[in-house]
ROGU-809254 format. One record per residue: chain; x, y, z of N, C-alpha, C, CB in turn. Coordinates in nm, 3 decimals. Glycine has a CB too. Layout:
+------+---------+---------+---------+---------+---------+---------+---------+---------+---------+---------+---------+---------+
| unit |    n.c1 |    n.c2 |    n.c3 |   ca.c1 |   ca.c2 |   ca.c3 |    c.c1 |    c.c2 |    c.c3 |   cb.c1 |   cb.c2 |   cb.c3 |
+------+---------+---------+---------+---------+---------+---------+---------+---------+---------+---------+---------+---------+
|    A |       X |       Y |       Z |       X |       Y |       Z |       X |       Y |       Z |       X |       Y |       Z |
...
+------+---------+---------+---------+---------+---------+---------+---------+---------+---------+---------+---------+---------+
***
This chain:
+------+---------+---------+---------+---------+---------+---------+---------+---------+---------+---------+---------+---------+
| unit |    n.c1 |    n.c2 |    n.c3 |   ca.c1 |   ca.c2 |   ca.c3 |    c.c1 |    c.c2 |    c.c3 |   cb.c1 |   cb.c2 |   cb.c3 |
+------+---------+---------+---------+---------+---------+---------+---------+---------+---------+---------+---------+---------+
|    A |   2.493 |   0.588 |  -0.924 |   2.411 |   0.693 |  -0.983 |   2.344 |   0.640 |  -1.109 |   2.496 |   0.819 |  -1.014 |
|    A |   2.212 |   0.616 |  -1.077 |   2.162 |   0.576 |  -1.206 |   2.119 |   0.673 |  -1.330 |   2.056 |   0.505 |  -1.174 |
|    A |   2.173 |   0.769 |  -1.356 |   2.175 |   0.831 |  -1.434 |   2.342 |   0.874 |  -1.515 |   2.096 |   0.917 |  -1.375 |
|    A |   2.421 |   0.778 |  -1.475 |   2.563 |   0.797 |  -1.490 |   2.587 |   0.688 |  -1.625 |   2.654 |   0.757 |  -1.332 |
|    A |   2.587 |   0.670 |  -1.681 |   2.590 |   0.545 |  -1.824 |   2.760 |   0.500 |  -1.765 |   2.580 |   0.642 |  -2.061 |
|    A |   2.833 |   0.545 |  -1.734 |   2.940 |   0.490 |  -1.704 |   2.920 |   0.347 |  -1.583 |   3.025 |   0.615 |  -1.658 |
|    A |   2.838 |   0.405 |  -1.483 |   2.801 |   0.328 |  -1.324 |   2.692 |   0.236 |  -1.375 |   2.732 |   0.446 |  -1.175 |
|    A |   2.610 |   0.273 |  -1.497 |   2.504 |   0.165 |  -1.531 |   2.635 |   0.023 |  -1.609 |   2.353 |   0.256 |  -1.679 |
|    A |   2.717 |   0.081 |  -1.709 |   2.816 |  -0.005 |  -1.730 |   2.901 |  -0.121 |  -1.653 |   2.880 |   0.064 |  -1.760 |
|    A |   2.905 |  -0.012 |  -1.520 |   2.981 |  -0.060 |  -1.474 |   2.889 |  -0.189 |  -1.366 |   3.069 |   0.055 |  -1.423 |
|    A |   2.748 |  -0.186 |  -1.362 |   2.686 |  -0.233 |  -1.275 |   2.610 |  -0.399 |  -1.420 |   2.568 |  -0.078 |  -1.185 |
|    A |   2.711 |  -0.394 |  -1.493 |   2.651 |  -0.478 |  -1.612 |   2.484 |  -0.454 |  -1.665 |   2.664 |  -0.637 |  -1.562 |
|    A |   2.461 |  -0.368 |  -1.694 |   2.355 |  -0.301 |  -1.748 |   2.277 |  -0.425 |  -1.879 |   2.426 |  -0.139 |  -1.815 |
|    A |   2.428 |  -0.402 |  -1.979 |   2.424 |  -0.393 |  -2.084 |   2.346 |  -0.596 |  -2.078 |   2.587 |  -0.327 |  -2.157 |
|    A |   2.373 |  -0.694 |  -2.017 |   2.357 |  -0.831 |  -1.993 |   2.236 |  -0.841 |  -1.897 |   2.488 |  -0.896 |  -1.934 |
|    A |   2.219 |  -0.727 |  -1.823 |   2.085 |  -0.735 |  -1.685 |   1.950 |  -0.782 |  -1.746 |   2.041 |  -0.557 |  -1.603 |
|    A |   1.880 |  -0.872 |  -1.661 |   1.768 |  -0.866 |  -1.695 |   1.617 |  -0.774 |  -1.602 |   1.764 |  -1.005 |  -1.710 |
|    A |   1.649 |  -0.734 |  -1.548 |   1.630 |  -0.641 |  -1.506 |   1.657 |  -0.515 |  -1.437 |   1.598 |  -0.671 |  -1.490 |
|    A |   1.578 |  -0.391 |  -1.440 |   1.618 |  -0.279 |  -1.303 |   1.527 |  -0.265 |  -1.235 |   1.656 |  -0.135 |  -1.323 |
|    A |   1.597 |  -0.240 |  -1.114 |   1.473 |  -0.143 |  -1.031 |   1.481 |   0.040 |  -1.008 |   1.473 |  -0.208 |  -0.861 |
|    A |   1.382 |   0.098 |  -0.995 |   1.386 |   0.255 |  -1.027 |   1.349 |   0.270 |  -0.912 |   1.301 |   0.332 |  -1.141 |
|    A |   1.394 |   0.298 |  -0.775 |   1.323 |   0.349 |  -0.658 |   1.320 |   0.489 |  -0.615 |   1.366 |   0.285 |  -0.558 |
|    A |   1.405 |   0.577 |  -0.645 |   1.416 |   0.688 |  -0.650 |   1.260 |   0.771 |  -0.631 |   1.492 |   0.702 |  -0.770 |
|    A |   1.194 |   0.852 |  -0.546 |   1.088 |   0.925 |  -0.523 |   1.091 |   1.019 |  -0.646 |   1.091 |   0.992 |  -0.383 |
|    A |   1.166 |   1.028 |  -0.732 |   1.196 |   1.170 |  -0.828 |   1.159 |   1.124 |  -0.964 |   1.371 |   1.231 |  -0.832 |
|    A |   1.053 |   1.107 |  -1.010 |   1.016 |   1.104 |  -1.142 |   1.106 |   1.112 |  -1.259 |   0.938 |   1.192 |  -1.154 |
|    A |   1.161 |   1.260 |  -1.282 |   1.261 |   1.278 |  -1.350 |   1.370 |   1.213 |  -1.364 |   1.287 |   1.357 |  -1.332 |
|    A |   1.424 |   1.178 |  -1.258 |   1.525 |   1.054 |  -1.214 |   1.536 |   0.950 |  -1.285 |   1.498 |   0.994 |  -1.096 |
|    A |   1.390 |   0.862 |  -1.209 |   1.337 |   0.724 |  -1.264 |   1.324 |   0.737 |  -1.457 |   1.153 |   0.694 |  -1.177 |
|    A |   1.286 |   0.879 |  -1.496 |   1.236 |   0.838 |  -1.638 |   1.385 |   0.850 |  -1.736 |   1.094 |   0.959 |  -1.696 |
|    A |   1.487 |   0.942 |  -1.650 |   1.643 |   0.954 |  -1.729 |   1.702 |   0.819 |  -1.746 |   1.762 |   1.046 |  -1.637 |
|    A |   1.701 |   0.794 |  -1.611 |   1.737 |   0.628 |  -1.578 |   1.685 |   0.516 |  -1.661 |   1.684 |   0.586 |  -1.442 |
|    A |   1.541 |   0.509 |  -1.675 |   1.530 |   0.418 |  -1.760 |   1.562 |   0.444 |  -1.891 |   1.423 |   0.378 |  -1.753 |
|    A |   1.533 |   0.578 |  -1.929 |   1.558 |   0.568 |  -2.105 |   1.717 |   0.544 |  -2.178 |   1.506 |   0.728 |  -2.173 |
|    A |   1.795 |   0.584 |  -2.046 |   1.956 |   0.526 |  -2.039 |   1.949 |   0.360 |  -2.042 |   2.044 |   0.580 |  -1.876 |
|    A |   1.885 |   0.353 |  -1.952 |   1.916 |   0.195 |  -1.951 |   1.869 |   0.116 |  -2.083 |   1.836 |   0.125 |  -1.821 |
|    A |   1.742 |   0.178 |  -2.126 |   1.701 |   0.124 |  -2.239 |   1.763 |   0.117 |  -2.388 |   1.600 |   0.173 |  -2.245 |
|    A |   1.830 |   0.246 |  -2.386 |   1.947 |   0.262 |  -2.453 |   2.047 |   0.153 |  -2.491 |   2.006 |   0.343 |  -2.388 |
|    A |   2.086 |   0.118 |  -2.335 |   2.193 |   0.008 |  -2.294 |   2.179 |  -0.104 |  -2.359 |   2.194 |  -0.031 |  -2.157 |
|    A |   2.046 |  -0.105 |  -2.336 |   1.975 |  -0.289 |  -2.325 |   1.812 |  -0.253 |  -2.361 |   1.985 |  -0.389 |  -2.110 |
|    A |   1.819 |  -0.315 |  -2.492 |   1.668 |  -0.282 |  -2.515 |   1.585 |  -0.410 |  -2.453 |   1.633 |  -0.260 |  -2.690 |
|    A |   1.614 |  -0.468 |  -2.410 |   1.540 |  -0.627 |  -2.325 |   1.569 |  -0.637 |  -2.222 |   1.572 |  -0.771 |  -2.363 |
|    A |   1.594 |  -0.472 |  -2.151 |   1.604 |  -0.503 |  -2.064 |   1.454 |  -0.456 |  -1.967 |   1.733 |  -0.465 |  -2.043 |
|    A |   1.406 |  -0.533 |  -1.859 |   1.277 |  -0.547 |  -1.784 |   1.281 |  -0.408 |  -1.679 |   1.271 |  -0.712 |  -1.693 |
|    A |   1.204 |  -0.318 |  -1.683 |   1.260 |  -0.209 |  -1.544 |   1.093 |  -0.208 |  -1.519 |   1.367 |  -0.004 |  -1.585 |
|    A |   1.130 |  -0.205 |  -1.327 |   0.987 |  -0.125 |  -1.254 |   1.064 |  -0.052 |  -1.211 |   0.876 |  -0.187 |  -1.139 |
|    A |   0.954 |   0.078 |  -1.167 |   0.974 |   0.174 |  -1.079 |   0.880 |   0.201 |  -1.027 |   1.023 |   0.269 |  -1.112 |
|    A |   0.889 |   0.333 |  -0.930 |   0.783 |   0.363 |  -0.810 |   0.722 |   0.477 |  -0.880 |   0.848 |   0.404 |  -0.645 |
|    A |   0.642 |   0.542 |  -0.854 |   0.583 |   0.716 |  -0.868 |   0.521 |   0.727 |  -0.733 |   0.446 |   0.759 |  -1.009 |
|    A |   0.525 |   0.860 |  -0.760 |   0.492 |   0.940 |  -0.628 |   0.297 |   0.956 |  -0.641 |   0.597 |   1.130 |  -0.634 |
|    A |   0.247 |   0.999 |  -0.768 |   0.157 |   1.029 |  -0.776 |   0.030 |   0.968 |  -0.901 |   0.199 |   1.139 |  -0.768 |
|    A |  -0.037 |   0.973 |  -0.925 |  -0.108 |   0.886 |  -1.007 |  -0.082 |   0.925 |  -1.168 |  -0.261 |   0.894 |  -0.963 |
|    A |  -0.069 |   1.064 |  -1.153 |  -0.047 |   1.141 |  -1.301 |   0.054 |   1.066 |  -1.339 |  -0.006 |   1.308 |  -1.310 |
|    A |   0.158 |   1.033 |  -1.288 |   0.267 |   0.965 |  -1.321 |   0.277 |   0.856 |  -1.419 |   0.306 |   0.925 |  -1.221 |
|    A |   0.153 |   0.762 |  -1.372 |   0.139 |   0.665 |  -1.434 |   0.162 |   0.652 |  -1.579 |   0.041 |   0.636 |  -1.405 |
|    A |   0.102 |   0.723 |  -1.659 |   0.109 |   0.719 |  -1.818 |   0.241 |   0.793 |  -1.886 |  -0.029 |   0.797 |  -1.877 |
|    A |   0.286 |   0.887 |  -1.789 |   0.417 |   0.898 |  -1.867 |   0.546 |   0.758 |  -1.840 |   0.484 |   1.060 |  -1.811 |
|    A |   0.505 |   0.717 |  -1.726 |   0.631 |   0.613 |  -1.719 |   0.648 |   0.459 |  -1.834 |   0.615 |   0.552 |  -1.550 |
|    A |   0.470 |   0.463 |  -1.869 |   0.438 |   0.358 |  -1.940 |   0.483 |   0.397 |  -2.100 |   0.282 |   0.325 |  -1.914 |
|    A |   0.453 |   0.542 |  -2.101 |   0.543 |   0.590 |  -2.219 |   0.663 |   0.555 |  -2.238 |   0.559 |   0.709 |  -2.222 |
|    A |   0.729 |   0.560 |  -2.126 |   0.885 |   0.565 |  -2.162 |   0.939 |   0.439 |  -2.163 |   0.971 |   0.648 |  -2.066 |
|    A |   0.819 |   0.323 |  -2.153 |   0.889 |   0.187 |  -2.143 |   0.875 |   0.101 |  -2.014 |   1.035 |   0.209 |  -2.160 |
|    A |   0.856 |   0.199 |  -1.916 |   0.816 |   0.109 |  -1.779 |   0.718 |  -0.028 |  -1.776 |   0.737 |   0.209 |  -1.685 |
|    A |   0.783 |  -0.148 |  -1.751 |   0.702 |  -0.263 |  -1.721 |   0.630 |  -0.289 |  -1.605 |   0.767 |  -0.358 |  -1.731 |
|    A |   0.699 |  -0.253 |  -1.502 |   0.583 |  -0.250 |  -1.354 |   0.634 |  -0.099 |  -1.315 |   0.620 |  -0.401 |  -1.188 |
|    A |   0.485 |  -0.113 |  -1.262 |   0.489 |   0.064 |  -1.184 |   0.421 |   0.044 |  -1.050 |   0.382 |   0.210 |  -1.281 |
|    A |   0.476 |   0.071 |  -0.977 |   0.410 |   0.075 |  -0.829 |   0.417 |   0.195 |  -0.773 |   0.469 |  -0.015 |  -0.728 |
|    A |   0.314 |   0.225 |  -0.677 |   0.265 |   0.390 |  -0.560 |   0.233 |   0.321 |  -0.474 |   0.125 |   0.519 |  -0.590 |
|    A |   0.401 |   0.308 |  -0.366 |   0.368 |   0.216 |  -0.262 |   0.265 |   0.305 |  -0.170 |   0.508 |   0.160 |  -0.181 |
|    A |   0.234 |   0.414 |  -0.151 |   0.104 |   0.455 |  -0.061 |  -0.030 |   0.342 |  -0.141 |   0.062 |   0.671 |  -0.085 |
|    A |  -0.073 |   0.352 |  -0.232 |  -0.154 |   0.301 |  -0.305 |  -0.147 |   0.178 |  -0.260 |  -0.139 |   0.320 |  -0.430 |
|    A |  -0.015 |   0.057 |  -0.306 |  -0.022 |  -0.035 |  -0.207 |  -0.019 |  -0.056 |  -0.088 |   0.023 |  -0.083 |  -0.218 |
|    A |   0.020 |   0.007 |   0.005 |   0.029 |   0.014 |   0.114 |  -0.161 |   0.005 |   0.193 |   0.128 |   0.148 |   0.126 |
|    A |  -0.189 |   0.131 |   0.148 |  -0.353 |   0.117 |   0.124 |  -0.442 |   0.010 |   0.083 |  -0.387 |   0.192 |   0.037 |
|    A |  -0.369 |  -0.045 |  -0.016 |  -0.489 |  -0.223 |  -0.011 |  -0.454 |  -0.327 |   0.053 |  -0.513 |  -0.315 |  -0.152 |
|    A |  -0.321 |  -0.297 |   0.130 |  -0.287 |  -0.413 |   0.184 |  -0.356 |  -0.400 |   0.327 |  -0.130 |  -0.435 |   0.181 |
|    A |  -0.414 |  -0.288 |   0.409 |  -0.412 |  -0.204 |   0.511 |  -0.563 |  -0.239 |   0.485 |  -0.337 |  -0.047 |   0.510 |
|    A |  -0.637 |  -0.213 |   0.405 |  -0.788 |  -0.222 |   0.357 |  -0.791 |  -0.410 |   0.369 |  -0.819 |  -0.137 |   0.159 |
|    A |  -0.670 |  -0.441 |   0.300 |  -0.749 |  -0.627 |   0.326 |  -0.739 |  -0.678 |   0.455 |  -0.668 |  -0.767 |   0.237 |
|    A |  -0.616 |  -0.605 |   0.560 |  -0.634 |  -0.662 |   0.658 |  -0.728 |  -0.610 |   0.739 |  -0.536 |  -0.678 |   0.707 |
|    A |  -0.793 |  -0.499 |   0.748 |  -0.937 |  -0.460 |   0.793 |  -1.029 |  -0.600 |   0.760 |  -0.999 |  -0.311 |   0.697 |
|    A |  -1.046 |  -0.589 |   0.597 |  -1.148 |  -0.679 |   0.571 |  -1.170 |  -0.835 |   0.620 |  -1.144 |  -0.678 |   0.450 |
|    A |  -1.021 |  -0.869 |   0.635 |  -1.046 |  -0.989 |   0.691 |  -1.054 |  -1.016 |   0.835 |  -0.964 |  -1.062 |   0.647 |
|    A |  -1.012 |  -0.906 |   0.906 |  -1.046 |  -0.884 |   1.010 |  -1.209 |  -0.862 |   1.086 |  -0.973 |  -0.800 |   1.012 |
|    A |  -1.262 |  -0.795 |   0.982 |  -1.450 |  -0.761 |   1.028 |  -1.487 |  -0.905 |   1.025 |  -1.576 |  -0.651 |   0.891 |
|    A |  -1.466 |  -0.979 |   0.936 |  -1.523 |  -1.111 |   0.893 |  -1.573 |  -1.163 |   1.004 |  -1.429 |  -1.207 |   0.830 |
|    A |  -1.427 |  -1.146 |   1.078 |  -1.421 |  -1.249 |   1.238 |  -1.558 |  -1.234 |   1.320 |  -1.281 |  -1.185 |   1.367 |
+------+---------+---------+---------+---------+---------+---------+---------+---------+---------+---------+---------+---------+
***
């Protein structure tokens, strides 16, 4: 439970050099990191969002990568079109 400071402890938080936030739940991802950051201020975290609004609060709270795998999913889906017409 990444919102448990005991289970982040126990998962060596406090030494990690990074997290990952996958959780679909915003609220989740932003408890989680500001715990972890707590923990470990060096410590590196991405996470996902669901929606674009998302973006600037997560960067608020410290988030280093942010990904909307639809979003990626979508350019990866768009390049293989593109390199496909080429042919």
């Amino acid at each position: 439970d990444p919102l448990n400071i005991e289970a982040l402890e126990n998962a060596n938080i406090k030494s990690a050099a990074a997290l990952l936030l996958l959780n679909d739940d915003i609220v989740k991802n932003t408890l989680a990191a500001l715990t972890a950051k707590r923990i470990n201020n060096k410590i590196r975290i991405a996470s996902r969002i669901k929606r674009v609004d998302e973006l600037a609060k997560m960067k608020r709270v410290g988030i280093n990568y942010i990904v909307m795998p639809e979003v990626a999913i979508g350019d990866e889906l768009g390049n293989f079109l593109l390199r496909h017409m080429k042919k």
